[in-house]
N, C-alpha and C positions, 0 to 999 in steps of 0.2 A: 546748817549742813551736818546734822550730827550723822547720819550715816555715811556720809565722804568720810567724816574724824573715825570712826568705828571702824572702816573700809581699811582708813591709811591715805587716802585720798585730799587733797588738798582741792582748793578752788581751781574748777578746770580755768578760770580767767587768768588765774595766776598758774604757771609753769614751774613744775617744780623743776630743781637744780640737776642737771644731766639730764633733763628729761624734754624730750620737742611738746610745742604745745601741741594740746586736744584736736585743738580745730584750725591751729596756725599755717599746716601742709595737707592737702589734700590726702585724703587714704587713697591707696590703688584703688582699691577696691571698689571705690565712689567712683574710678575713674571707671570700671568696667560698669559701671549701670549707675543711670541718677534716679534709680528709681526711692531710694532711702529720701535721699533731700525731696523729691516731693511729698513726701509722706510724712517727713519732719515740719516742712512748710503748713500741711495743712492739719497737723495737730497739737500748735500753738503750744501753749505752757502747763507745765503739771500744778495740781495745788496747792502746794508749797511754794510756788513762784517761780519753779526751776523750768527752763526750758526742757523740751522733750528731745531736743536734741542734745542733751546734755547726758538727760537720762539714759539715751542710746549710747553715749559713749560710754556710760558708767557700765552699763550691762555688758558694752565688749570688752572691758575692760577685765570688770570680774570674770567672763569666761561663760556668763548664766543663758544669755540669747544667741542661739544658730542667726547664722543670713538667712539662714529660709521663714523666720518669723518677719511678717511683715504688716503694718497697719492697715487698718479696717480703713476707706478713704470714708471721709464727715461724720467720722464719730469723735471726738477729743478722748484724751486717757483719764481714767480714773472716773469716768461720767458715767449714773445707773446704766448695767449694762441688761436683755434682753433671752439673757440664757444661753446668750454666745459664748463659744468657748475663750478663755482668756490665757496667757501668760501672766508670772505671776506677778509682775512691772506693768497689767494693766492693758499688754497690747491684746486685738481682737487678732485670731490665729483664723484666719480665708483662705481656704481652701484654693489654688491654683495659683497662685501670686507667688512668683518666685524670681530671685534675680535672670537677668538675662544678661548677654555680650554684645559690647559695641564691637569688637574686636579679638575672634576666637584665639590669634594669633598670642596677641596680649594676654588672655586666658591664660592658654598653655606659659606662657614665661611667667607668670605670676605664679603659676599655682605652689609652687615649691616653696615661694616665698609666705601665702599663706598659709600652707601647712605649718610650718616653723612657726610662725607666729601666734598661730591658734593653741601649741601645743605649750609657748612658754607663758601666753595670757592664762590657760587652763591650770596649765602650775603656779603660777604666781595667786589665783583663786583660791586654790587648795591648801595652798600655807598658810594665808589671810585668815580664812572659816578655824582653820586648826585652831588659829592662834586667838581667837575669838573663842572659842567653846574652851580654850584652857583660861579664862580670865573670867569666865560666869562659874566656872566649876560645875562639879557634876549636878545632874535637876535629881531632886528628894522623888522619894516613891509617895505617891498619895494613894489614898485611899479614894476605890470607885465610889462612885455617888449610891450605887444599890448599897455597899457596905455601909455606909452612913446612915442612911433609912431604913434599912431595914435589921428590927432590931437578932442579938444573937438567937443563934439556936431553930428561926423561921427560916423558910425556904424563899430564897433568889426568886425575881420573878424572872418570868423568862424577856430573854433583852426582844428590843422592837427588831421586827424584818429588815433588813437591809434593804434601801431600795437602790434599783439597778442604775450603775454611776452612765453616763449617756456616753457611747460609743466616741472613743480618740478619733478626732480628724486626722487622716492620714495627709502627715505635711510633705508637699512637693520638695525635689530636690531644686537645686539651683544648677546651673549650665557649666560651673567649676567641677560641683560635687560628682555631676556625672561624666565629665571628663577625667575624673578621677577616681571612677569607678572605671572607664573603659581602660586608665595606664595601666590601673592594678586588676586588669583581667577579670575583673566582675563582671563578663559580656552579655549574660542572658540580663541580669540586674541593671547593668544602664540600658541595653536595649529596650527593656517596659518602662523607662522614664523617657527617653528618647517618642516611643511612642504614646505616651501622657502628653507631652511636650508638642508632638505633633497635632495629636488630638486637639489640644489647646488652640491649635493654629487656625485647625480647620475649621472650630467647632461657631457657629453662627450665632450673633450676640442676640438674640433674641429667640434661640433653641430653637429644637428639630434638627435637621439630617446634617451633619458636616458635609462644608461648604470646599468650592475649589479652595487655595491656597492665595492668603491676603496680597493685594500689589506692595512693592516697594515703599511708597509714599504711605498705604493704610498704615495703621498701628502697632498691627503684628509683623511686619516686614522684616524688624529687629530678628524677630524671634524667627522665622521662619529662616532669615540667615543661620541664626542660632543650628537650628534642628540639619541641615544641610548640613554646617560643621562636623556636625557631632556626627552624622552619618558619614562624613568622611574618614574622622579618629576609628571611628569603628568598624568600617570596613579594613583601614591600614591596620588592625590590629586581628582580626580572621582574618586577613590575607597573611601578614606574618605569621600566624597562626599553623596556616595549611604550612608553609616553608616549613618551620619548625618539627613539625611534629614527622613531618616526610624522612627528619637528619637522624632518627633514629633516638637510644635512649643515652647518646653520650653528649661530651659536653654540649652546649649549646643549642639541647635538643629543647623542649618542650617539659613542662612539668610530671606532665601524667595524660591519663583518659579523660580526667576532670574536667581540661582545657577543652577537648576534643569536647565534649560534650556540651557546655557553653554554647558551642559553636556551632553544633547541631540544634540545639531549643533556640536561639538566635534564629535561624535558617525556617525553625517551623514557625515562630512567629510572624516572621516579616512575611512567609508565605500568606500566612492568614491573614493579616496585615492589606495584602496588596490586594485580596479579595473583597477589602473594605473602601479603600481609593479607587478601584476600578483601572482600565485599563490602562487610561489615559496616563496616571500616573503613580503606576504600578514601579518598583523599584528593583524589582527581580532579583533578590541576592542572591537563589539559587541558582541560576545561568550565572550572575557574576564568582560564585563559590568554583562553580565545574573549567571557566577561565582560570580561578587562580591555581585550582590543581594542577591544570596542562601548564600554567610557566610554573610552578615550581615543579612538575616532572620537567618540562624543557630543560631548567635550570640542572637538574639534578645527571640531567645526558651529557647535556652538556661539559658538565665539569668530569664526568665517569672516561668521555671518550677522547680527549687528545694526547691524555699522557698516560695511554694505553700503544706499546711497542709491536711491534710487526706490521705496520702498516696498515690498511683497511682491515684487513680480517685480526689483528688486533683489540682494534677500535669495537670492532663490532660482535667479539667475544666480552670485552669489559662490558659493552651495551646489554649484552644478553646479564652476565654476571651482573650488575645493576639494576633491572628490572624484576630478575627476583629475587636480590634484595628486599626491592624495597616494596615490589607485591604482598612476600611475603608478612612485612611491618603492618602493611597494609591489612590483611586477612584475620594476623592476629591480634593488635592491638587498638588500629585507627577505629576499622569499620565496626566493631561489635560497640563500638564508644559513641556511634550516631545513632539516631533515630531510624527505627528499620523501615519510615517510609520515604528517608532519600536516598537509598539505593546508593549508600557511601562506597561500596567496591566499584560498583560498575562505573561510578562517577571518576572516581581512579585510575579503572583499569584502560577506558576511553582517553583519560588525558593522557597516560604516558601513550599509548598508541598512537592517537594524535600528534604529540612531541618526537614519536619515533618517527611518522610516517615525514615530518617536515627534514627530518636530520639525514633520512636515506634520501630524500627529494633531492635536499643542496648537495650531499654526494655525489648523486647519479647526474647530476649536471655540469659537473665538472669532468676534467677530459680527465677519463681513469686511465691508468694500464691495464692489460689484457689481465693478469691474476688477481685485480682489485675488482673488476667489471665480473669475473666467475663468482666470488666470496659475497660480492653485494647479490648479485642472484640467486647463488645458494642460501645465503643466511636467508634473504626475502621467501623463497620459495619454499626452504626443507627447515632451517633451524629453528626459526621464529615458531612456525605454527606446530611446531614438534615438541623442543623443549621449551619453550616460553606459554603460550596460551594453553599448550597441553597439559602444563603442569597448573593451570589455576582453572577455576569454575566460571568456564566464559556462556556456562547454563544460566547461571544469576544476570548474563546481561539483559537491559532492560529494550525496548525497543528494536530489538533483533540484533543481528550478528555484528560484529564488526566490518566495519570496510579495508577493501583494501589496505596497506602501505603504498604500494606506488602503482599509477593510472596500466590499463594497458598499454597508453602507447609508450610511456617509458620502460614499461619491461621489455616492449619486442624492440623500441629503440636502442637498447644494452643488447638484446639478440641480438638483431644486427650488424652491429661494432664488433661486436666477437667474432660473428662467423667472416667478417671481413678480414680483422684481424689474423684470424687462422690462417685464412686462405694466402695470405700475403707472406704469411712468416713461416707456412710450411711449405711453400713452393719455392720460397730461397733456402730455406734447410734441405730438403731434399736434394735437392742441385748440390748443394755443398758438401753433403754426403755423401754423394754419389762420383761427386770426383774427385774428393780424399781415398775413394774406394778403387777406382779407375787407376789411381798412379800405380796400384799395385799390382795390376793384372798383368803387367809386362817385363813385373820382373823374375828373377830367377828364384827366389826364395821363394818358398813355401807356407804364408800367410794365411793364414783364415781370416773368411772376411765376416765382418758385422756387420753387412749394408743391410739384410732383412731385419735384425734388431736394433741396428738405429731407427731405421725407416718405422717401422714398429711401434717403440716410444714416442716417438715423434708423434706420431696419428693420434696413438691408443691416450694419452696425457688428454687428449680434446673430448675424445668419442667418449672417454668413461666418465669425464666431471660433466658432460653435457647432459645424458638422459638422469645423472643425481638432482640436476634443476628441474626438469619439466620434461616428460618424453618429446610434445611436440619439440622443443629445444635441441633433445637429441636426436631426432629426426633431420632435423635442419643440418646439425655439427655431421652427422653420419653424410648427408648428401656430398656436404662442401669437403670434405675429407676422402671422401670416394673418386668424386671428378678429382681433385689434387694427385690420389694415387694413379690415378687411370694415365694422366698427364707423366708421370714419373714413371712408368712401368714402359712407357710408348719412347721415353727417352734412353729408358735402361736395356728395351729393344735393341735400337739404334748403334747403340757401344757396343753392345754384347756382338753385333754383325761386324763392325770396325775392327772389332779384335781379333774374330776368328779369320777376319779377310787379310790380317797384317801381314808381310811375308818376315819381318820380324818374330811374331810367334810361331809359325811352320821351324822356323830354326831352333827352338827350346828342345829338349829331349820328348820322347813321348809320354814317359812317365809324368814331366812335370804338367804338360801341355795338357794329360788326363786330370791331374790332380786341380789344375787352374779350371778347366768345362765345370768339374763336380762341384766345386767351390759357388761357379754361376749356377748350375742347378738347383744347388741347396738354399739358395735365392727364392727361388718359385714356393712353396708350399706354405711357409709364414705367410707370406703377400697374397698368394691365388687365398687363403684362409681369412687374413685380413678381409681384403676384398667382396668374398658371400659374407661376412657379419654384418658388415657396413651396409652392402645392400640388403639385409634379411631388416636390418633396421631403421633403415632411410624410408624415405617417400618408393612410391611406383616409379615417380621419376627417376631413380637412380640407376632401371637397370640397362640402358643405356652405356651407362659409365662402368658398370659393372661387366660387361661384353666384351666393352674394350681393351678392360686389364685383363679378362684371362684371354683373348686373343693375343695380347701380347705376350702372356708367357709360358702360353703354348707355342708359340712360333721359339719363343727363348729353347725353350723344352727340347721342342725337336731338334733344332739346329743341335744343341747338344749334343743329345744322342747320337744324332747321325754322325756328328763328328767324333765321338766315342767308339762309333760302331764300324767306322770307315778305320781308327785307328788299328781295331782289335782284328778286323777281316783281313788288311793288307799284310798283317802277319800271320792270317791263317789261310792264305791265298794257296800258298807252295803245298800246303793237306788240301786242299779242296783240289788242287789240280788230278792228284793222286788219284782218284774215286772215278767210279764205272771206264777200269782199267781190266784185262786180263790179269793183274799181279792182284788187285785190289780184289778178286775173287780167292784169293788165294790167302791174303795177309790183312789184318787187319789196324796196318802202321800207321795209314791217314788218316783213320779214326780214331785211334788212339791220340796224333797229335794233336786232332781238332778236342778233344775232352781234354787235352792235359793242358793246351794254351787258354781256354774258356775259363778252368778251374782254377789257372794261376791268375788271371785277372779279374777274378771274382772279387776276391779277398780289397784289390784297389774300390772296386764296385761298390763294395759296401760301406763305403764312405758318403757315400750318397743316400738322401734321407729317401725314405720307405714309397711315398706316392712316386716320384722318377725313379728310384732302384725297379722299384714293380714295373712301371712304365719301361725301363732299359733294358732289363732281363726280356719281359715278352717282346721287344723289336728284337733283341739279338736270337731268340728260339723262333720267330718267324724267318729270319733272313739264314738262320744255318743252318736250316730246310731250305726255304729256297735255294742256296747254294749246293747244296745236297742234292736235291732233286734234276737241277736245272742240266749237270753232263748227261743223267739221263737222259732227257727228253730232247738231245742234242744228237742221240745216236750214237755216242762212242760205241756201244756195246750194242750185238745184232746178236739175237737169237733164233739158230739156226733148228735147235732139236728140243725137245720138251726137257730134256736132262737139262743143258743149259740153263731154259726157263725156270727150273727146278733149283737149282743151283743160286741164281739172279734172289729170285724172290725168296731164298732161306738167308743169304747175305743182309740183301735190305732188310729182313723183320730184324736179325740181330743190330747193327745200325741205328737202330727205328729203339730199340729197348736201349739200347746203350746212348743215345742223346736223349731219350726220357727220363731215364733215372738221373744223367747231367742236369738237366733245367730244372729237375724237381729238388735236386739239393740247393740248388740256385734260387730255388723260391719261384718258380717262374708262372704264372696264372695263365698261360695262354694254353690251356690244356688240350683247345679246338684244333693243336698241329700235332696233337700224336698219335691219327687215326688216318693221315696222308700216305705216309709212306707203307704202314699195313697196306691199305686200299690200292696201292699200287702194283706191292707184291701180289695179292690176289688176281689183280690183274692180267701179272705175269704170268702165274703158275695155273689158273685154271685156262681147262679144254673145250670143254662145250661153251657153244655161244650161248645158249639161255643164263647160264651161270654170268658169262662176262657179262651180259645186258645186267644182270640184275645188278651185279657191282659196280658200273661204270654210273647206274640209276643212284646207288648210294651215292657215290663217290660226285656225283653232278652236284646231290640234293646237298653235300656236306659243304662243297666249295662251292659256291654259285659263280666264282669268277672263271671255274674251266670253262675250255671254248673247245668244239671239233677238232681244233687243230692241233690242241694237247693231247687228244683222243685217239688222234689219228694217227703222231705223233708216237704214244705208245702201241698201238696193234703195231706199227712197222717196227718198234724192238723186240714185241715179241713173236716176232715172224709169221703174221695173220695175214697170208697172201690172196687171202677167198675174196671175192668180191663181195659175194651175197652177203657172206657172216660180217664182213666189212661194213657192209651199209646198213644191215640190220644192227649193228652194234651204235654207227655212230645217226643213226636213227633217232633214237634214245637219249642221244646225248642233244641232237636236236632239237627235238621236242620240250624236253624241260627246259632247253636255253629260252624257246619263243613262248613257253608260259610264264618265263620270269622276265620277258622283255618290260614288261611297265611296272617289275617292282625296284625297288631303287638300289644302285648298287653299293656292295658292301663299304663300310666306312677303310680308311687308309688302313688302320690297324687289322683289321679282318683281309685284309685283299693276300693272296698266295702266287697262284697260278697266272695273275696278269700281272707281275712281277719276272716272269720264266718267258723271255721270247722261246718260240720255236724254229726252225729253218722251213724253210717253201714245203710249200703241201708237194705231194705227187703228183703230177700230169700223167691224167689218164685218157689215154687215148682213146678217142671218136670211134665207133665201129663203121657207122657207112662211109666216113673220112676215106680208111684203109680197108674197105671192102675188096676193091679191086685192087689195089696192091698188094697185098699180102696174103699169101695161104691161109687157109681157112685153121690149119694143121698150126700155124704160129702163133694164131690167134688161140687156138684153146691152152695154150701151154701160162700157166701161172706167171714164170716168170717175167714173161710179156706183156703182163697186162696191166701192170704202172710201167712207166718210163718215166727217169726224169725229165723234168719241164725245160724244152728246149732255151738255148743261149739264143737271144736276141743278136743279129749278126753286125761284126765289128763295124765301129764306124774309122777305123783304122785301115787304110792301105795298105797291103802289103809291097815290102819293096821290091825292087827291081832286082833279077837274077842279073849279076854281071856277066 
């Protein structure tokens, strides 16, 4: 045994001291494959008489032979060999022969153990060799064999050609070594032995095409467990992978692009790879790659979004902040690190989408509240595709656009919930607002109300976040906000008549009584403006609803006014008495009062916002005309001489100027009543009938509501006793009444003269009636020729003369 003594080595039979025998305990490593002992079995004894499996210990021992050398099977060691390649212990080095696992499991828990072990055998070799070259000393320089032969001072001959040494077999790994290529992240490197290994499986013992994959019971069954293993380590290690590199460049992130790129040559190979197995049994890492990206984006939502504050729109702000995050990671250091034929963004960009689309899913299926239900449709509808996909290259994606986040019927079923929602919660607000506002109308203080701007916020909070989601959305919100108003305006009708009918508020002063109406006036124009938005941006259906509310606060409106107007009149009742008086020809004190009470309660008036101020001025310049006019056409005043006449109608145009210049400092728009009272004075003051025809023709075509009887009415004040001129004047007035019989008559606002009763027309007496009674001589006398219209005779008794 002198190279054991040379080694240090003792008889492996005998055990040296602290040391286990050779062969006394099985090696692990025997335990993970018996492939060694049959190959010791059948290569007998070296020729020096030593077992060969002794020899194999000695070799593991020095550190000289890898696992992966393995015996040629029915060659013996040291026998003429055949130009095969050799180790330098004699073994034949065969190509594909390499350990396998009975148990991958075992593998992995071993493998640490022999690393360690490999590394202190390797040591303990290296001091051995040392310690052997310092005990032969250093080797002398000799002289080449040309020096020798060829004598000084002649020339070298040239040395022989080298011939070329015959190509290294490249030796397989063993089923450890590339499990320990996949811990230490060498992934494209075990993945092509992984695929060797395979190869090996499938490949047919009697060559040609690789074959399905051996059963259980065949030979290779081992191994084929084997290759499965290994494909499992190595997918757990790109799947960690993807995680990893997703966390960014801090701690527990990923190495570098390096890894990333592994992981993409992995991806192209297996691709090519699966083109070689066929369908059947195709392995698909790419589809299993694009799943591990979606749960680590899942993963990566997941943890961004519940310890994110404010609630859903919180959560869903971190969401947004997270994705481009980690798109961003993605764009600039992931994706330029794979191979530009798997489309590593879009692969990305599709899993967090993906992961998104399931997290707003389980969201929207839970029962939200009404401002978590708006944020989840807003972000779905406006933020996402605004600042999240707008800010990355969704051009690079591959197979067309993204889908959805969540299905139609889930978004119009969150429609839905909302507009229900509203309708519920703003028709108990409204109510409740409106009868916080109600306590106040009765009492004596002087409060301004805020029911049109609470009413207002209320609506406007719905109608403005709705068309930000989707118009058709805001269409919807505008409808069910509209009908809600319409409902609330028909109730705010209701009260507003309750109040004014109270005999409670008749008792308040007048001032307050005015100041509480303007209060409910200044009500109407926010609301009637509400109301056209909402239907200018509802459906066609809304306008319906839309009718309703301003009927209702038109009626609101009027009532108002009128009771506004009924206030200011019964205090200007005592001037209006005054007018188409003998004194009133003379003095102009009634008019004066009527301009000096208008003017003082102007100043209240314009407290009142602009569409009813406008609205309230033109009814009260219609009505103080009407009252104006109406003693006229009552007869106080009888004009007997054209002086009179004269007189009459130089009064009324002053009058007539002096309540125009009043309503026009008043603002007042109804500018169609300062051309009545002119047209009446002309009437007065002119002589010839052609003239009066021609003005009473103005005066019809301006006011369509006069009738004959107003007509008629004025010729008897201004003392028109003719007949003829009489009937030709109101001729005229006839005619234009029955060509405007089918046009339609003027609206409320517009109406004058059918505001002004008249008294009974004249009875004019029959001529062949009173032929024969009455002289012919009584008959041509003017003033006989109206009479008033007789009294119908008493249905009263007279009493008895005692």
């Amino acid at each position: 045994m002198p190279i054991l003594k040379n080694l240090g080595v003792s008889d492996p039979k005998v055990p040296r001291a602290g040391t286990l025998p050779l062969r006394s305990s099985r090696n692990p490593f025997e335990e993970v494959s018996g492939l060694e002992e049959e190959e010791a079995g059948e290569l007998g004894s070296l020729p020096n008489g030593t077992s060969c499996r002794r020899r194999a210990t000695l070799e593991k021992l020095a550190g000289l032979a890898p696992f992966r050398l393995g015996w040629a099977p029915g060659r013996r060691a040291g026998s003429p060999g055949d130009g095969q390649p050799r180790s330098f212990l004699g073994r034949v080095l065969v190509p594909g022969i390499r350990r396998s696992s009975a148990d991958f499991g075992l593998l992995a828990r071993l493998h640490g153990t022999r690393a360690h072990g490999d590394e202190e055998a390797a040591g303990e070799a290296a001091r051995r060799l040392a310690f052997l070259r310092l005990g032969r000393g250093s080797k002398p320089q000799r002289a080449s064999l040309a020096e020798r032969v060829v004598p000084a001072g002649e020339a070298a001959p040239e040395p022989p050609p080298k011939v070329p040494e015959p190509p290294k077999m490249k030796e397989p790994l063993s089923v450890l070594e590339i499990l320990s290529l996949i811990q230490q992240r060498e992934l494209a490197r075990a993945d092509e032995h992984i695929l060797e290994l395979e190869a090996e499986e499938l490949a047919p013992s009697g060559g040609g095409a690789p074959g399905p994959p051996k059963a259980e019971g065949a030979g290779g069954g081992r191994r084929a467990r084997d290759v499965a293993l290994l494909y499992e380590a190595l997918q757990r290690e790109l799947w960690a992978l993807v995680r990893e590199t997703l966390a960014g460049p801090g701690p527990g992130a990923c190495a570098g692009a390096g890894a990333v790129a592994q992981l993409g040559q992995v991806l192209v190979q297996e691709e090519a790879a699966d083109g070689r197995r066929g369908p059947g049994a195709a392995r698909k890492l790419r589809a299993r790659w694009a799943e591990a990206v979606a749960r680590a984006a899942r993963e990566r939502l997941e943890a961004a979004a519940p310890g994110a504050p404010g609630g859903l729109a919180g959560q869903l702000e971190a969401l947004r902040a997270r994705l481009l995050e980690d798109m961003a990671v993605v764009r600039g250091r992931l994706a330029p690190a794979y191979p530009a034929g798997l489309g590593a963004f879009s692969v990305y960009l599709r899993g967090y989408h993906g992961a998104l689309a399931e997290w707003l899913g389980a969201s929207a299926r839970r029962r939200l509240p009404l401002a978590d239900r708006y944020a989840l449709l807003h972000w779905h509808n406006q933020v996402y595709p605004r600042e999240v996909l707008g800010l990355v290259d969704t051009a690079a994606l591959e197979n067309g656009e993204l889908g959805p986040l969540l299905s139609p019927g889930t978004l119009r079923g969150l429609e839905d919930e909302c507009v229900t929602d509203v309708k519920a919660q703003t028709r108990a607000a409204l109510l409740r607002v409106l009868q916080e506002d109600e306590e106040h109308w009765g009492s004596l203080e002087d409060q301004p109300s805020s029911l049109a701007q609470d009413v207002c916020e209320l609506l406007e909070e719905h109608t403005e976040r709705a068309p930000r989601i989707s118009q058709e959305f805001g269409e919807r919100m505008a409808h069910c906000c509209l009908g809600g108003l319409a409902e609330f305006l028909q109730s705010f009708q209701q009260r507003v008549e309750r109040f004014h009918e109270s005999p409670a508020v008749r008792e308040m002063l007048p001032d307050t009584y005015i100041s509480k109406t303007i209060a409910l006036v200044n009500c109407g124009p926010p609301l009637r403006a509400l109301a056209e938005r909402l239907a200018r941006v509802g459906p066609p259906e809304s306008e319906p609803a839309r009718e309703a509310s301003a009927s209702a606060l038109d009626h609101v409106t009027r009532l108002c006014h009128r009771v506004v107007a009924d206030l200011l009149f019964q205090e200007l009742q005592p001037h209006f008495n005054k007018l188409m008086r003998r004194k009133w020809l003379s003095s102009a004190e009634a008019l004066d009062g009527i301009v000096g009470t208008l003017g003082a309660q102007a100043l209240a008036l314009r407290r009142m916002q602009d569409e009813p101020y406008q609205a309230l001025v033109a009814e009260l310049h219609r009505r103080a005309l009407v009252e104006y006019v109406r003693p006229l056409l009552r007869g106080r005043l009888r004009c007997s001489s054209a002086r009179t006449r004269s007189r009459v109608a130089g009064r009324l145009r002053e009058d007539a100027a002096q309540l125009q210049r009043l309503f026009r400092r008043l603002e007042s728009q109804a500018s169609w009543l300062d051309a009545v009272v002119p047209h009446l004075a002309e009437v007065m003051q002119l002589e010839d009938t052609p003239s009066i025809q021609v003005e009473v023709g103005v005066l019809v075509r301006d006011y369509p509501d006069i009738r004959q009887k107003h007509v008629a009415a004025l010729l008897d004040i201004r003392g028109l006793r003719n007949t003829a001129a009489r009937q030709e004047i109101l001729a005229v007035a006839r005619d234009l009444e029955l060509s405007e019989e089918g046009a339609l008559s003027p609206p409320r606002d517009r109406a004058f003269f059918a505001d002004i009763p008249v008294p009974r027309p004249s009875f004019c007496l029959s001529l062949p009636l009173f032929l024969g009674r009455l002289p012919l001589s009584r008959l041509a006398r003017p003033s006989l020729a109206c009479l008033p219209r007789p009294r119908p005779p008493s249905l009263v008794r007279p009493r008895a003369q005692r």
